[in-house]
PyMOL Python script that loads the backbone (N, CA, C, O; Angstrom):
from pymol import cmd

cmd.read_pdbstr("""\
ATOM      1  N   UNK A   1     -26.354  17.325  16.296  1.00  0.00           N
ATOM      2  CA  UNK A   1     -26.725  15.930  16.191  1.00  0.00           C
ATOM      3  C   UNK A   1     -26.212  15.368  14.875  1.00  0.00           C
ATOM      4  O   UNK A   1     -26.392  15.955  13.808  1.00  0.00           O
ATOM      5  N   UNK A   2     -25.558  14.196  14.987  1.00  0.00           N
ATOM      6  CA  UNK A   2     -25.023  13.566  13.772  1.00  0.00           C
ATOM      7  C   UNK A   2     -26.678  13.223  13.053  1.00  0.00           C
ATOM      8  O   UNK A   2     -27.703  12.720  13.511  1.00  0.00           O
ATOM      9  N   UNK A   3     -26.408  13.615  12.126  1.00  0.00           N
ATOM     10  CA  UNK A   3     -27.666  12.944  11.044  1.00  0.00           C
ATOM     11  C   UNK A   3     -27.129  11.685  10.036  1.00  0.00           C
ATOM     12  O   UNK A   3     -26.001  11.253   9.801  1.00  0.00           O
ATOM     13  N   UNK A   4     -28.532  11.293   9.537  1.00  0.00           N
ATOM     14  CA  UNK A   4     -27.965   9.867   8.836  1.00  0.00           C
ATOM     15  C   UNK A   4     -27.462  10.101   7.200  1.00  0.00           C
ATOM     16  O   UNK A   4     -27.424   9.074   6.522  1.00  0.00           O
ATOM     17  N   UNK A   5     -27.082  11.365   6.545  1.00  0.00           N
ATOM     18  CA  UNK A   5     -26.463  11.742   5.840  1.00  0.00           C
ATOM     19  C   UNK A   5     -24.685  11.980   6.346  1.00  0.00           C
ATOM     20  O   UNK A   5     -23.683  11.699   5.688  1.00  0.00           O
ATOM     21  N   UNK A   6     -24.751  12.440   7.388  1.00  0.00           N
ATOM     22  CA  UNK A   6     -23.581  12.854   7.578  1.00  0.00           C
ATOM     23  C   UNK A   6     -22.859  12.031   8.196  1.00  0.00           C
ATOM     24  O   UNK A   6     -21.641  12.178   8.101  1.00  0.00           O
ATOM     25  N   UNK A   7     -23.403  10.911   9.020  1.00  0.00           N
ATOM     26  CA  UNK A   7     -22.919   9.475   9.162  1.00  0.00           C
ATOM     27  C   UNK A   7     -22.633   8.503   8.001  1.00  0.00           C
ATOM     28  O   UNK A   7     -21.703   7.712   8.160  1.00  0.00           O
ATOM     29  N   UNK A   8     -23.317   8.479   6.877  1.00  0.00           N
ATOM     30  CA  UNK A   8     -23.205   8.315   6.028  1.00  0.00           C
ATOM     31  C   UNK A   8     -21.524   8.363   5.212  1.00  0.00           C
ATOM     32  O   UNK A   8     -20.783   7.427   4.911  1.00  0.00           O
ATOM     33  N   UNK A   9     -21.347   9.867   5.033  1.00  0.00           N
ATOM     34  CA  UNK A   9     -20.092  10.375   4.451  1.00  0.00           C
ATOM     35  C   UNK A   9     -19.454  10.260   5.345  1.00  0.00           C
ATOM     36  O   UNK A   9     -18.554  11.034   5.018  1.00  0.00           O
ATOM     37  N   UNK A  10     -19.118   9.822   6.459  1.00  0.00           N
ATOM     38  CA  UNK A  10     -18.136   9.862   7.526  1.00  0.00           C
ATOM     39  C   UNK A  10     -17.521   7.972   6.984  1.00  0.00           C
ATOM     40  O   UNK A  10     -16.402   7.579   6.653  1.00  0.00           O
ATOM     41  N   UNK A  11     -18.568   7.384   7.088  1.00  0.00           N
ATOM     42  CA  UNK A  11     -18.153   5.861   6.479  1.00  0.00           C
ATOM     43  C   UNK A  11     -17.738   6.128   5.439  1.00  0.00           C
ATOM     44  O   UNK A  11     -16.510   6.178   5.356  1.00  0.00           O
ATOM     45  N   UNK A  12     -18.356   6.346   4.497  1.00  0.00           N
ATOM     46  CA  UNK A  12     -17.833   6.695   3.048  1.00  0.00           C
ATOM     47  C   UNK A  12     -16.285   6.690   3.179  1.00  0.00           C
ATOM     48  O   UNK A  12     -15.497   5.816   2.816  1.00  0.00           O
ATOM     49  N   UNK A  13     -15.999   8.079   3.887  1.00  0.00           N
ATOM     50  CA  UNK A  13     -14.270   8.692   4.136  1.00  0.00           C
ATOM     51  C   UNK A  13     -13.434   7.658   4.551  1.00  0.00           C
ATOM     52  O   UNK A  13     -12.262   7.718   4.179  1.00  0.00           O
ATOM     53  N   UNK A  14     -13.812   6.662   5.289  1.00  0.00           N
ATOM     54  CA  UNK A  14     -13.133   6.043   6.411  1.00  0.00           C
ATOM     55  C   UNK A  14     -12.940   4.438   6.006  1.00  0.00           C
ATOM     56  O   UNK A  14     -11.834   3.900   6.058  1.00  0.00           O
ATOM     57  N   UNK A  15     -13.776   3.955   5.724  1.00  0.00           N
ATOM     58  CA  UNK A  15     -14.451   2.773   5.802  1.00  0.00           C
ATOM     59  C   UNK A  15     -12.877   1.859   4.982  1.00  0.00           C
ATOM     60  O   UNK A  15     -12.134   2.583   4.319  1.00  0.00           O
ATOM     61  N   UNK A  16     -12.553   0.503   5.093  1.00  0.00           N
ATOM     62  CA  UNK A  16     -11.516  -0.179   4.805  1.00  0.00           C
ATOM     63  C   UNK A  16     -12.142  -0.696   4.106  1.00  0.00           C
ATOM     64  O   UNK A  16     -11.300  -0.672   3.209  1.00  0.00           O
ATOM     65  N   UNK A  17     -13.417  -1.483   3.413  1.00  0.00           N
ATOM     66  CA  UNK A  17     -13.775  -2.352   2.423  1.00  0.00           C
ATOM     67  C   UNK A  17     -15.438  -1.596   1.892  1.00  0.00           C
ATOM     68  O   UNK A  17     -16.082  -0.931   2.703  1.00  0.00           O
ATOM     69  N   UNK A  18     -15.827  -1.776   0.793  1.00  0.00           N
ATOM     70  CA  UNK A  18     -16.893  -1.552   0.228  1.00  0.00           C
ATOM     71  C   UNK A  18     -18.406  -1.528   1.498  1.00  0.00           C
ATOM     72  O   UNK A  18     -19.124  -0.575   1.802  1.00  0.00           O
ATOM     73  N   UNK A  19     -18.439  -2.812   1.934  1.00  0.00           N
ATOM     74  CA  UNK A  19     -19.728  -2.874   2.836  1.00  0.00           C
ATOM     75  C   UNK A  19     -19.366  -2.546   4.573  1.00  0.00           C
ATOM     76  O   UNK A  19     -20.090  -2.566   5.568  1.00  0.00           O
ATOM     77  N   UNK A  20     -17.776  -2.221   4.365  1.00  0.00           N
ATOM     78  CA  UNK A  20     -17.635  -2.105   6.248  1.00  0.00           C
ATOM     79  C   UNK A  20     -18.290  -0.860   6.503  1.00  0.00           C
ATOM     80  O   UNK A  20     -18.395   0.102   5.742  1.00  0.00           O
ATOM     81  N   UNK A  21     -18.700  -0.993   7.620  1.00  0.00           N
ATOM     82  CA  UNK A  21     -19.778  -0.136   9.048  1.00  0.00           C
ATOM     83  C   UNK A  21     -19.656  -0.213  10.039  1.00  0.00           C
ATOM     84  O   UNK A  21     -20.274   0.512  10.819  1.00  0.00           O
ATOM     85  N   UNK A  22     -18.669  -1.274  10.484  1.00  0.00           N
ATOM     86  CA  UNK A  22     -18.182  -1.266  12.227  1.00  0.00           C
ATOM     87  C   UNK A  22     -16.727  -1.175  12.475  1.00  0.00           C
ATOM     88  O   UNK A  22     -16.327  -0.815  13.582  1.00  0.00           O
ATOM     89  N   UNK A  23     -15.921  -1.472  11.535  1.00  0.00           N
ATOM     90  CA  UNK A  23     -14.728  -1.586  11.621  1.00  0.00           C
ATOM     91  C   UNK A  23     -14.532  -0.215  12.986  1.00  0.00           C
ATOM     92  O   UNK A  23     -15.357   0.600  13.398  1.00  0.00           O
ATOM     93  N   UNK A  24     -12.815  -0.501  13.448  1.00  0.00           N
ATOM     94  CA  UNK A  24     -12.695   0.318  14.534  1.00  0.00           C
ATOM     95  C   UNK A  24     -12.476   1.976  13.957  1.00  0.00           C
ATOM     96  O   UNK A  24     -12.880   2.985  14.535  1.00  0.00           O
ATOM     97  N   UNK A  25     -11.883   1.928  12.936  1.00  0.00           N
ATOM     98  CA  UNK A  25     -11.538   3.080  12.021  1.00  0.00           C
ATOM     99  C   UNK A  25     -13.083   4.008  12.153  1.00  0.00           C
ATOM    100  O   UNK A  25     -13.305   5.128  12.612  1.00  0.00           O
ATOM    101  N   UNK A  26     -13.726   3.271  11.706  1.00  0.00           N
ATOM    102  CA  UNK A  26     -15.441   3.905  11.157  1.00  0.00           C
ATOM    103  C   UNK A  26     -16.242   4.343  12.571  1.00  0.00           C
ATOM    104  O   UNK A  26     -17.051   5.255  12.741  1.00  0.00           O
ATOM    105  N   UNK A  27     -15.628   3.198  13.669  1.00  0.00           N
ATOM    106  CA  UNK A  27     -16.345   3.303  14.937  1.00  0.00           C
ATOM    107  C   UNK A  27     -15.621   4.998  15.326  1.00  0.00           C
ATOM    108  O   UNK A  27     -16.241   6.022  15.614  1.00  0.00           O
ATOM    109  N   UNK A  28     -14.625   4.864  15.244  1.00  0.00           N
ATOM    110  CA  UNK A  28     -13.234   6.037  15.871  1.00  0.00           C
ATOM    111  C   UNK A  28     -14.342   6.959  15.265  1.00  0.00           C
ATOM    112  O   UNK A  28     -15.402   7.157  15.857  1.00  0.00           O
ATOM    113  N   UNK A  29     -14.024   7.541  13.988  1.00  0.00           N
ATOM    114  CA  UNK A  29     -14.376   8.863  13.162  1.00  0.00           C
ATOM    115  C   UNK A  29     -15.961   9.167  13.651  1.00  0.00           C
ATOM    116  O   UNK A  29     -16.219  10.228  14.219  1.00  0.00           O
ATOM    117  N   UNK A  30     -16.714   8.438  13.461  1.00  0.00           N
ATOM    118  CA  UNK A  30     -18.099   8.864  13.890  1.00  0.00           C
ATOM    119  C   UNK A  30     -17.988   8.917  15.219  1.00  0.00           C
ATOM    120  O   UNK A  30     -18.984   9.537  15.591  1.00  0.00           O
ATOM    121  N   UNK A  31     -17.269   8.585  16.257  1.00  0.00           N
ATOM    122  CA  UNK A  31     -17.463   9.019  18.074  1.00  0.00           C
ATOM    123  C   UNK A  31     -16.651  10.222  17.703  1.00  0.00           C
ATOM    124  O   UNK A  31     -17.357  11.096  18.207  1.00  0.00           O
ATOM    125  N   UNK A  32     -15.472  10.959  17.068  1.00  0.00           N
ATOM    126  CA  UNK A  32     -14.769  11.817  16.740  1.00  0.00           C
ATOM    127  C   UNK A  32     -15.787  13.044  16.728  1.00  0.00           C
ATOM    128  O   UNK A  32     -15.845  14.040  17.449  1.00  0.00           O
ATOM    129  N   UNK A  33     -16.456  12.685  15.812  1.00  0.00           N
ATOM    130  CA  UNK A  33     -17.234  13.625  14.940  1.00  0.00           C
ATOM    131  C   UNK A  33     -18.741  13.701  15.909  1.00  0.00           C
ATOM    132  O   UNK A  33     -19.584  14.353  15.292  1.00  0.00           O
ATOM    133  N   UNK A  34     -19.079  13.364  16.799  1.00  0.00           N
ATOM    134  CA  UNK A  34     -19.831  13.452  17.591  1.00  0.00           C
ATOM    135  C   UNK A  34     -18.959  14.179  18.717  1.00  0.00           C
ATOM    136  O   UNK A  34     -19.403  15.215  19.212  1.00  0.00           O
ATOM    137  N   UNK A  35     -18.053  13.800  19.023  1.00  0.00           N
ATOM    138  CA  UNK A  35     -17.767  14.769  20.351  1.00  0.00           C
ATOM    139  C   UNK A  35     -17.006  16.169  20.261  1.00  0.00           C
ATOM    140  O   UNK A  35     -16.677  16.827  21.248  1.00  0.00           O
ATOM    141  N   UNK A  36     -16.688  16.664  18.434  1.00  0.00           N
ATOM    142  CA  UNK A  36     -16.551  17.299  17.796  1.00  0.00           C
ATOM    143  C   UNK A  36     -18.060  18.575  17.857  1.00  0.00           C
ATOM    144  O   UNK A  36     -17.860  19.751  18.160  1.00  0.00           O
ATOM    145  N   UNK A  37     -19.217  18.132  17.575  1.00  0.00           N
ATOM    146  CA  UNK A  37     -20.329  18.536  17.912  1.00  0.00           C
ATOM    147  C   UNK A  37     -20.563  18.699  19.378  1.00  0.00           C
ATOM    148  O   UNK A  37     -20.637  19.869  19.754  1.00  0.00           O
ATOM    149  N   UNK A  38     -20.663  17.997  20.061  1.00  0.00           N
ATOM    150  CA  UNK A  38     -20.937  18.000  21.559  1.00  0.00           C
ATOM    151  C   UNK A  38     -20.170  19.173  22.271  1.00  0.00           C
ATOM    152  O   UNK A  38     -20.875  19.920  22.950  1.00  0.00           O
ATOM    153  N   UNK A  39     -19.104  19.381  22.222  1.00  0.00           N
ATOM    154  CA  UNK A  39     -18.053  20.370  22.220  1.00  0.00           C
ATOM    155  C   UNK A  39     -18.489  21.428  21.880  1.00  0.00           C
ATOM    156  O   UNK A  39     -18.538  22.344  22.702  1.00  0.00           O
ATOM    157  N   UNK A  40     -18.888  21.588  20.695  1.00  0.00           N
ATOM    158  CA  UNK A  40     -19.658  22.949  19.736  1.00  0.00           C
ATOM    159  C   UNK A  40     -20.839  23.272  20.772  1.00  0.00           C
ATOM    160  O   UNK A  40     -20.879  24.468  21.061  1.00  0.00           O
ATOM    161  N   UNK A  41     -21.515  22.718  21.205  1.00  0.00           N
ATOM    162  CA  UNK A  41     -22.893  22.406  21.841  1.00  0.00           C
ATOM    163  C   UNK A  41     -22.211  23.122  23.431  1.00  0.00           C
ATOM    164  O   UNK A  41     -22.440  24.307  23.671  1.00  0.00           O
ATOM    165  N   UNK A  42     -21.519  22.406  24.262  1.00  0.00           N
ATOM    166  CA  UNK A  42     -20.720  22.847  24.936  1.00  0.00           C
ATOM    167  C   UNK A  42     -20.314  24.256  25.711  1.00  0.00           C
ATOM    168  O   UNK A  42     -20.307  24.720  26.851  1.00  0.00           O
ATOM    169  N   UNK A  43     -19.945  24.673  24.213  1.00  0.00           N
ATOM    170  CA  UNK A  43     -19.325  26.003  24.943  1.00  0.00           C
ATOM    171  C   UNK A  43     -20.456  27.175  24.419  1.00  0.00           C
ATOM    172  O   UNK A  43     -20.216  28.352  24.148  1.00  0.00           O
ATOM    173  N   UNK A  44     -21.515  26.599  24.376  1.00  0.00           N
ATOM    174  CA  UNK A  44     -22.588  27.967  24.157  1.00  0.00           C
ATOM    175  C   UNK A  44     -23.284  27.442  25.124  1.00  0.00           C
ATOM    176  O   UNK A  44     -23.972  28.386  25.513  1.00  0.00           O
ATOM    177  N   UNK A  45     -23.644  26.165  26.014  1.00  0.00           N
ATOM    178  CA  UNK A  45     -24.136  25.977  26.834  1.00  0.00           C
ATOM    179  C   UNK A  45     -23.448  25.739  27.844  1.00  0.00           C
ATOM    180  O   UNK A  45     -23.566  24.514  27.835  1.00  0.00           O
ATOM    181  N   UNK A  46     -22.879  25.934  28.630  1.00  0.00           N
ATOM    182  CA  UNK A  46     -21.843  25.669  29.767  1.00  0.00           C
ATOM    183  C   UNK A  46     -22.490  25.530  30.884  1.00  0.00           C
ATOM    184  O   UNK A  46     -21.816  25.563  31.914  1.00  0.00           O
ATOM    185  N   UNK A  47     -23.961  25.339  30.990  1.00  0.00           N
ATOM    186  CA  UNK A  47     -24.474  24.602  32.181  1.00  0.00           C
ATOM    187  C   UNK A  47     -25.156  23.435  32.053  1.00  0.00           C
ATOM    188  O   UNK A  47     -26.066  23.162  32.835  1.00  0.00           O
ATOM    189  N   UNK A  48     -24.773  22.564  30.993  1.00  0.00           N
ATOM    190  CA  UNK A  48     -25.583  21.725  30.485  1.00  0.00           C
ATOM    191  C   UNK A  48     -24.652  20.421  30.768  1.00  0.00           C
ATOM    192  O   UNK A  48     -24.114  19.791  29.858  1.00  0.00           O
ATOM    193  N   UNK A  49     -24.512  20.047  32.362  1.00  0.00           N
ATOM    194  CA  UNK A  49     -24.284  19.058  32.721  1.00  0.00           C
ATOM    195  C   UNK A  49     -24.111  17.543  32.293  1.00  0.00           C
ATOM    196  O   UNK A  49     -23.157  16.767  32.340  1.00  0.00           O
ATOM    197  N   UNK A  50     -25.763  17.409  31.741  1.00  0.00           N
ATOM    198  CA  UNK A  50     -25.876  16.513  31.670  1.00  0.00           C
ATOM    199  C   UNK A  50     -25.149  15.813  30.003  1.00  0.00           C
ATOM    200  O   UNK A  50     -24.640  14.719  29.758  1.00  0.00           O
ATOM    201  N   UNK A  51     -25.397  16.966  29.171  1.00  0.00           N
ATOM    202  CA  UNK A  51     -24.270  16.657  27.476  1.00  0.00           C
ATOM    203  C   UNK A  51     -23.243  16.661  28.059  1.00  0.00           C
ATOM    204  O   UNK A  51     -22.452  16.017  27.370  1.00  0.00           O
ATOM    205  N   UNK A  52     -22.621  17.125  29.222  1.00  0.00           N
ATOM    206  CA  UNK A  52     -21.309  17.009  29.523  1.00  0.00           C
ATOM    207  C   UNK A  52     -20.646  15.427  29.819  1.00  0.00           C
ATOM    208  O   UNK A  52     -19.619  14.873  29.429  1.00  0.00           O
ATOM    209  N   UNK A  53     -21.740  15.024  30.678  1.00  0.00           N
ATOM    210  CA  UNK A  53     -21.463  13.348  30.725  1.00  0.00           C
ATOM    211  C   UNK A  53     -21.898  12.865  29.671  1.00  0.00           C
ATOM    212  O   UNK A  53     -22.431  11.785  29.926  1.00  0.00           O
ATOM    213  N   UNK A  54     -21.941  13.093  28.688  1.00  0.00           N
ATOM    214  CA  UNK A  54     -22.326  12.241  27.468  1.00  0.00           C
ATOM    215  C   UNK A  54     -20.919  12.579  26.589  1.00  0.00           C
ATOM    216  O   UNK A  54     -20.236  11.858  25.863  1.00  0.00           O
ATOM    217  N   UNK A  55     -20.846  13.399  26.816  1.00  0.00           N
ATOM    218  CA  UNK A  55     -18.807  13.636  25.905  1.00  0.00           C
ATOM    219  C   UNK A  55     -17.954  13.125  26.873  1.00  0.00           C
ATOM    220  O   UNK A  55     -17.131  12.323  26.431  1.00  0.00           O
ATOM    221  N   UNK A  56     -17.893  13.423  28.432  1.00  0.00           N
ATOM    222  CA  UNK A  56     -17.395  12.482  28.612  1.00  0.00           C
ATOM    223  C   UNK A  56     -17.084  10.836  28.669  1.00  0.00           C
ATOM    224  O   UNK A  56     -16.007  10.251  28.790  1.00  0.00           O
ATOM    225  N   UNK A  57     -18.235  10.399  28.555  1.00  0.00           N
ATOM    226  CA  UNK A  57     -18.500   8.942  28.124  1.00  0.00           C
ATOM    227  C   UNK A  57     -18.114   8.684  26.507  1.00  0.00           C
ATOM    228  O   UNK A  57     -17.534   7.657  26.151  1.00  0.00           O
ATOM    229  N   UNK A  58     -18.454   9.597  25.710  1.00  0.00           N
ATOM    230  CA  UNK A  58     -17.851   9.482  24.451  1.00  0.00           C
ATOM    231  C   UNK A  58     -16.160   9.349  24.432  1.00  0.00           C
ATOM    232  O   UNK A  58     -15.439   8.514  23.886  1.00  0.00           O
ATOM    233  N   UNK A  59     -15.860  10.455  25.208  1.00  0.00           N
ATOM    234  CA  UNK A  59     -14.343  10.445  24.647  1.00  0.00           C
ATOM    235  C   UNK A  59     -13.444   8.805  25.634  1.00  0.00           C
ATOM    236  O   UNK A  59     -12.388   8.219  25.398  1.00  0.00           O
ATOM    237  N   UNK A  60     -14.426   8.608  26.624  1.00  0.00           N
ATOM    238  CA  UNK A  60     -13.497   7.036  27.029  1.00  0.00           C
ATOM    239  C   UNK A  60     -13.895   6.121  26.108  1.00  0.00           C
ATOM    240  O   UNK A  60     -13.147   5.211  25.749  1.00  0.00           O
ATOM    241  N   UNK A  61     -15.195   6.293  25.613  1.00  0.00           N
ATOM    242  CA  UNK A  61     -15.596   4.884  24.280  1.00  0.00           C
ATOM    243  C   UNK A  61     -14.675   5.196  23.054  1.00  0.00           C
ATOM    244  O   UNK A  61     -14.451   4.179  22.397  1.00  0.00           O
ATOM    245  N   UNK A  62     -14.244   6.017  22.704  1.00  0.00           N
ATOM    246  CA  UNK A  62     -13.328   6.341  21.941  1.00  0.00           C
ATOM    247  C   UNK A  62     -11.696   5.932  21.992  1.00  0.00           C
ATOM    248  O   UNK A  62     -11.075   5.564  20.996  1.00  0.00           O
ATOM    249  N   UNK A  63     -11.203   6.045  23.138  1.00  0.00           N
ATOM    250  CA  UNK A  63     -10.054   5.757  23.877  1.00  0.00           C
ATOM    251  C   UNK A  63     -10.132   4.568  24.139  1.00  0.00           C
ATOM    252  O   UNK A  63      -9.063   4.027  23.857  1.00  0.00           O
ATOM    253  N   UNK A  64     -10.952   3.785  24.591  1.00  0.00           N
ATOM    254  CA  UNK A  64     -11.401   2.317  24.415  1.00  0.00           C
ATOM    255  C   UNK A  64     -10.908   1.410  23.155  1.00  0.00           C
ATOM    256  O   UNK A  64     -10.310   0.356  22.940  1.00  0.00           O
ATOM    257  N   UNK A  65     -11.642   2.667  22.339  1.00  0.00           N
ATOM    258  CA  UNK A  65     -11.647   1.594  20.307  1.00  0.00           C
ATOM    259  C   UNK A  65     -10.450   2.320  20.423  1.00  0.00           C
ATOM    260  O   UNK A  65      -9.724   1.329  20.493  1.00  0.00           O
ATOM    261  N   UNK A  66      -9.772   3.139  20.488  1.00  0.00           N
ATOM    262  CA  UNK A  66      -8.270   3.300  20.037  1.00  0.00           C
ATOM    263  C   UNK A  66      -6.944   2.348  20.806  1.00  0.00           C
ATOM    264  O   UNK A  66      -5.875   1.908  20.382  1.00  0.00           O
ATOM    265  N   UNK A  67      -7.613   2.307  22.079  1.00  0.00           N
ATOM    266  CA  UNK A  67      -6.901   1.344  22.567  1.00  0.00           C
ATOM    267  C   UNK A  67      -6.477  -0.244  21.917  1.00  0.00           C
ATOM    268  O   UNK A  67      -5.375  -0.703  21.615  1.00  0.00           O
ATOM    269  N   UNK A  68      -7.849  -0.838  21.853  1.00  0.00           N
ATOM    270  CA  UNK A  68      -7.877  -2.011  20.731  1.00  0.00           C
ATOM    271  C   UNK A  68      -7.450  -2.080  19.926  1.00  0.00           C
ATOM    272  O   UNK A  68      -6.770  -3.092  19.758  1.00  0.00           O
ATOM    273  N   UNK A  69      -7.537  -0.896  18.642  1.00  0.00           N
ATOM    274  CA  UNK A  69      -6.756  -0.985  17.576  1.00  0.00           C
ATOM    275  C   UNK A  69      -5.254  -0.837  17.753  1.00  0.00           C
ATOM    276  O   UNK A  69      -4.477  -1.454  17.025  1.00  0.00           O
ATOM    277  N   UNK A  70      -4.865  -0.068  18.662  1.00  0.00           N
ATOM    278  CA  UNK A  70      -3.275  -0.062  18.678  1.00  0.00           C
ATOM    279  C   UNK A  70      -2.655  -0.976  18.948  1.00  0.00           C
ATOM    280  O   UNK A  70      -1.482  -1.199  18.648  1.00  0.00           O
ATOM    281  N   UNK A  71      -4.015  -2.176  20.081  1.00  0.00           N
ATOM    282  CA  UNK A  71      -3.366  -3.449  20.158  1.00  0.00           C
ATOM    283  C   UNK A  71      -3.447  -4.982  18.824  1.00  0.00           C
ATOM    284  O   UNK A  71      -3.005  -6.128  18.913  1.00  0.00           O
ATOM    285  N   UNK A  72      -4.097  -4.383  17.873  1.00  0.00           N
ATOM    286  CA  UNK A  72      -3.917  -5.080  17.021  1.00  0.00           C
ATOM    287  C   UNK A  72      -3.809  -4.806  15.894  1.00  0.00           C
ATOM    288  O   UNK A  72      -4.125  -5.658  15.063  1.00  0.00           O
ATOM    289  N   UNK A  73      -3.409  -3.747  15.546  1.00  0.00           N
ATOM    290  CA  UNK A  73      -2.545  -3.566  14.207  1.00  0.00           C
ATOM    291  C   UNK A  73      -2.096  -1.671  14.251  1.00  0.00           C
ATOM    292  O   UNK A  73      -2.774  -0.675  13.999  1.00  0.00           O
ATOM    293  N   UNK A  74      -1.033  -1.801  14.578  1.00  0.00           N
ATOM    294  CA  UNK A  74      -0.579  -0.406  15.248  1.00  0.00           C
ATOM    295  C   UNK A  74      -0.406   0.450  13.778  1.00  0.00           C
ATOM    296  O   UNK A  74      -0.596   1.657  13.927  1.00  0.00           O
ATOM    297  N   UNK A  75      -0.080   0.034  12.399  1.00  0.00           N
ATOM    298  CA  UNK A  75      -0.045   0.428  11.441  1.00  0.00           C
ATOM    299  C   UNK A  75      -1.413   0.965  10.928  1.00  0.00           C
ATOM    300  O   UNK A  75      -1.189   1.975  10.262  1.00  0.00           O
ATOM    301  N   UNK A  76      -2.909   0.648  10.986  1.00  0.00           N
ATOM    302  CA  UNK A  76      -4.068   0.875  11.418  1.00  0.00           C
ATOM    303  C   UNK A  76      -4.019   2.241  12.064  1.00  0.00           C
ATOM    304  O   UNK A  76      -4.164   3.395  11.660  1.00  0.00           O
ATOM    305  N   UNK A  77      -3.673   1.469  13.619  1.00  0.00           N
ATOM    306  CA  UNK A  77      -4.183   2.718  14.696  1.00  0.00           C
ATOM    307  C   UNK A  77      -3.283   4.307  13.990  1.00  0.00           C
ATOM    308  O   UNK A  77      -4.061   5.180  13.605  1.00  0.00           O
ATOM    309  N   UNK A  78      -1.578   4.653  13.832  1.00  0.00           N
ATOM    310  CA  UNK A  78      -1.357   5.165  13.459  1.00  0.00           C
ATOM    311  C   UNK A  78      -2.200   6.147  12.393  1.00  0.00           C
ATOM    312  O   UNK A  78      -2.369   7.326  12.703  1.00  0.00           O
ATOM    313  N   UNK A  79      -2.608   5.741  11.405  1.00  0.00           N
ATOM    314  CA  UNK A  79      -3.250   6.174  10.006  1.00  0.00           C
ATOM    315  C   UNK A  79      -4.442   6.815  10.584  1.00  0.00           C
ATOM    316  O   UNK A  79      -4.845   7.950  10.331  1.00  0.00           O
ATOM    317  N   UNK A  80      -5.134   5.667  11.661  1.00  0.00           N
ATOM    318  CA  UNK A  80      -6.554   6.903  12.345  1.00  0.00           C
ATOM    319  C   UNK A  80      -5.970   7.671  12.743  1.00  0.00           C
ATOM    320  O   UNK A  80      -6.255   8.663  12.072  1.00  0.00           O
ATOM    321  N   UNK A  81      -5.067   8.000  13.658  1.00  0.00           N
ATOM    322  CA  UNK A  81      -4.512   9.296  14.335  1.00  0.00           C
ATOM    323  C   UNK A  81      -4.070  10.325  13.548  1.00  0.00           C
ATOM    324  O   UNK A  81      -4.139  11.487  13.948  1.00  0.00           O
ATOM    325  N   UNK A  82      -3.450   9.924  12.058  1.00  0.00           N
ATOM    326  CA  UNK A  82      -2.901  11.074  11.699  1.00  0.00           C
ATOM    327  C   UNK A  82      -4.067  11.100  10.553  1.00  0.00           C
ATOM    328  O   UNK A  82      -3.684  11.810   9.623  1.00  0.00           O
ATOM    329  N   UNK A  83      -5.052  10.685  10.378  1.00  0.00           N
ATOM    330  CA  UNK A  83      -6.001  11.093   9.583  1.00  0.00           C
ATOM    331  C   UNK A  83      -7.347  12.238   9.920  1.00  0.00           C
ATOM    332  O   UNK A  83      -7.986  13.122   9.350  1.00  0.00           O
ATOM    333  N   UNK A  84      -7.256  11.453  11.406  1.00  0.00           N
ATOM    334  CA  UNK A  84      -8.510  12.411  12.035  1.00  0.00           C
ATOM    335  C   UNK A  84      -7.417  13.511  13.046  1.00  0.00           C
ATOM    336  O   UNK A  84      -7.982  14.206  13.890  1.00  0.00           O
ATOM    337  N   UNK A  85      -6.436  13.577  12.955  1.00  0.00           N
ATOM    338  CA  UNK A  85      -5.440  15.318  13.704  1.00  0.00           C
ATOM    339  C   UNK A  85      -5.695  14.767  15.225  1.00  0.00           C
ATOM    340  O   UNK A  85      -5.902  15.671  16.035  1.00  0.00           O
ATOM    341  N   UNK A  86      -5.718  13.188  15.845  1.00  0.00           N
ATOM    342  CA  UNK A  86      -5.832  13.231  16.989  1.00  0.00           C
ATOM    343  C   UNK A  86      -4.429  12.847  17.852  1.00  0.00           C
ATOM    344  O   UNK A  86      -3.585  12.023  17.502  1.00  0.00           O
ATOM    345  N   UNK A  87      -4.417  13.646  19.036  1.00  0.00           N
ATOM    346  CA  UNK A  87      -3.256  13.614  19.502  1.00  0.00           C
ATOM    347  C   UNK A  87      -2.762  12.378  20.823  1.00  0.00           C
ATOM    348  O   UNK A  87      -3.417  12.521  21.856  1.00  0.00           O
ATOM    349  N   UNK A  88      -1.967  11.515  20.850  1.00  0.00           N
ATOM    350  CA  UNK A  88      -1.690  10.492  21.647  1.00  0.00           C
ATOM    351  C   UNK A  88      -0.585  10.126  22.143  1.00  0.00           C
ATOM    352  O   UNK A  88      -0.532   9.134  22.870  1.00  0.00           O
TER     353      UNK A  88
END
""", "prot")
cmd.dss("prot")
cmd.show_as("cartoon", "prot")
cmd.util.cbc("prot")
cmd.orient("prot")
């Protein structure tokens, strides 16, 4: 489970201005880092259906905000991809 420390430093890392918290960058890394966990969770539970539809719903809300950003500032989207090792 993401905790509110470790959500915390995930903005910290990410974040484009002093007070941003939603930007798509910040949105990306924290769904990242949740389905990063979920995954972990995953493969020690492999009958656990129901976290399974919850990563899957993560990784299209994710693909969603990456989508957006590539459509509006591809110099952006780039920098998330090669910052968080994701492949596209």
């Amino acid at each position: 489970m993401l905790t509110k420390t470790k959500k915390q430093r995930i903005i910290k890392e990410t974040r484009v201005h002093e007070t941003d918290t939603g930007s798509p960058e910040v949105q990306i890394s924290i769904i990242s880092k949740r389905i990063d966990e979920l995954a972990k969770h995953l493969k020690k539970n492999l009958k656990d259906n129901h976290s399974r539809r919850g990563l899957l719903q993560l990784v299209a809300d994710r693909q969603s905000h990456l989508k957006y950003l590539q459509k509006k500032d591809i110099k952006r989207y780039q920098a998330v991809l090669k910052k968080l090792d994701l492949k596209r």
